[in-house]
Wavefront OBJ file of the C-alpha trace (Angstrom):
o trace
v 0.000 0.000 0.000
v 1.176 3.432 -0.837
v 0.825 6.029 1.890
v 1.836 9.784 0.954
v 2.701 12.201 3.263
v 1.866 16.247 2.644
v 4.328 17.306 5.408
v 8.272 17.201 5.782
v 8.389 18.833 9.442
v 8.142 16.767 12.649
v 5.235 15.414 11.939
v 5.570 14.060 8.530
v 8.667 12.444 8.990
v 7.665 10.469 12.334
v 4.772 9.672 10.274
v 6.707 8.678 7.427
v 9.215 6.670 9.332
v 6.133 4.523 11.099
v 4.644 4.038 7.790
v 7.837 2.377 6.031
v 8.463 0.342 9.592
v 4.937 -0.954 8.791
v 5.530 -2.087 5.280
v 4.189 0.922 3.154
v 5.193 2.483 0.259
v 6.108 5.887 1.450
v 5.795 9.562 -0.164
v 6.691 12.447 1.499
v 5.635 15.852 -0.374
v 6.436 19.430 0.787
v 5.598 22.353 -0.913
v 8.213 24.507 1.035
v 11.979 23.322 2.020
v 12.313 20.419 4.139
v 15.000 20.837 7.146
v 18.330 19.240 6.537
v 18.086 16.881 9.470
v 14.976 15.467 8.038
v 15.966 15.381 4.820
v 18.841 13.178 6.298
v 15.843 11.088 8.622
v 13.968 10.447 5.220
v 17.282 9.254 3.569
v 18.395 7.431 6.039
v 14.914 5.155 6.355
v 15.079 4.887 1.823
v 12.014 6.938 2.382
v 11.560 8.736 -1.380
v 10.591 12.708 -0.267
v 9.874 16.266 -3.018
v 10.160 19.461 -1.756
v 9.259 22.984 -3.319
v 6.659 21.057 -5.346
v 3.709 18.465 -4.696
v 3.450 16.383 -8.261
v -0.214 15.334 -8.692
v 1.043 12.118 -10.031
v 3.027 11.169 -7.374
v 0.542 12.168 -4.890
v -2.774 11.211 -6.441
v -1.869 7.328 -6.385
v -1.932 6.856 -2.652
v -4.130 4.666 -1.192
v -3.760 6.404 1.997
v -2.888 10.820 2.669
v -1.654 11.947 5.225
v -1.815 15.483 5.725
v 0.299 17.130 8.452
v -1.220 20.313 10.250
v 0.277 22.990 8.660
v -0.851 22.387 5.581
v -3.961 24.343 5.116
v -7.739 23.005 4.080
v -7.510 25.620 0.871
v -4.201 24.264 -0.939
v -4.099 23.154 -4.263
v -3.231 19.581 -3.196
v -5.461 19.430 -0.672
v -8.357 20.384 -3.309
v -7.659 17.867 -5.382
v -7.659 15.156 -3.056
v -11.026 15.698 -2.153
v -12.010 16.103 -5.338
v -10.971 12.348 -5.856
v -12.187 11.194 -2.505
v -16.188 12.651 -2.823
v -15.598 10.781 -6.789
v -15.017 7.281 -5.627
v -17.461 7.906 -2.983
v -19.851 9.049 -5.777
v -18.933 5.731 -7.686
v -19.335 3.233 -4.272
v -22.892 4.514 -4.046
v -23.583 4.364 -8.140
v -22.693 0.315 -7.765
v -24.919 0.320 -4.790
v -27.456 1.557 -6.454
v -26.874 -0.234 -9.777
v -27.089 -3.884 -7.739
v -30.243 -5.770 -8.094
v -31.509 -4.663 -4.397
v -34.685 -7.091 -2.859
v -35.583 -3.811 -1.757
v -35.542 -0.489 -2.327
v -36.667 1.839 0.510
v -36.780 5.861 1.091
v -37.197 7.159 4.736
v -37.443 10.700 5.734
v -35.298 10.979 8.702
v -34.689 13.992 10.712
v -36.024 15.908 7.499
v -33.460 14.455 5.195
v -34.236 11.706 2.565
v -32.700 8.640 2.777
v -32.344 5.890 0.334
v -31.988 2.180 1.565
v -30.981 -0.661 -0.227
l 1 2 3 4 5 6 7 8 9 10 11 12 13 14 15 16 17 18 19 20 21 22 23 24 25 26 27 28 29 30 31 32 33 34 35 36 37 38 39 40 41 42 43 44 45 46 47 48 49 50 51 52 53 54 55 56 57 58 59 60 61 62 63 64 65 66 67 68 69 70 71 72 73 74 75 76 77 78 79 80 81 82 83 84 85 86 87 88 89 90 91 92 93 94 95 96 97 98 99 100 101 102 103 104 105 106 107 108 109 110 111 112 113 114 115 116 117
């Protein structure tokens, strides 16, 4: 599994270095300049890191994100990642809906429609 990390400060790294000691592929992106010393953490752990950039492709491909606090909700990245999580979400609830269901059932609850397979 490939786990990318937006992030190269304290927080990226330790989460970096517990991803790889768990078996993932890891990614670390930073849009600014990572700190020597973790520049020399990442290499040391063969942990692949970008800095002054985030490529979409190498980014986009994760099958889990990690973003670290800094990074804020409005960033380019961050936009984009979204937009690909509320698309497979979209998808996951087309197949549901596309399955032969026994039964198909809308409740009003709380005000808000609901539709149950």
């Amino acid at each position: 599994m490939r786990l990318v990390i937006l992030g190269g400060g304290e927080s990226g790294v330790g989460t970096a270095i517990l991803g790889k000691k768990q078996g993932y592929d890891v990614f670390v992106s930073d849009f600014g300049i990572i700190k020597q010393n973790y520049k020399d953490v990442l290499n040391q752990y063969g942990i692949i890191w970008e800095e002054e950039k985030h490529t979409e492709e190498a980014i986009l491909n994760a099958d889990v994100v990690m973003k670290s606090p800094g990074i804020p909700e409005k960033a380019q990245i961050v936009k984009l990642l979204v937009a690909k999580i509320f698309q497979y979400y979209l998808k996951l609830n087309l197949l549901r809906l596309l399955q032969k269901p026994k039964r198909l059932e809308l409740q009003v609850v709380m005000g808000k429609p609901q539709l149950q397979c």
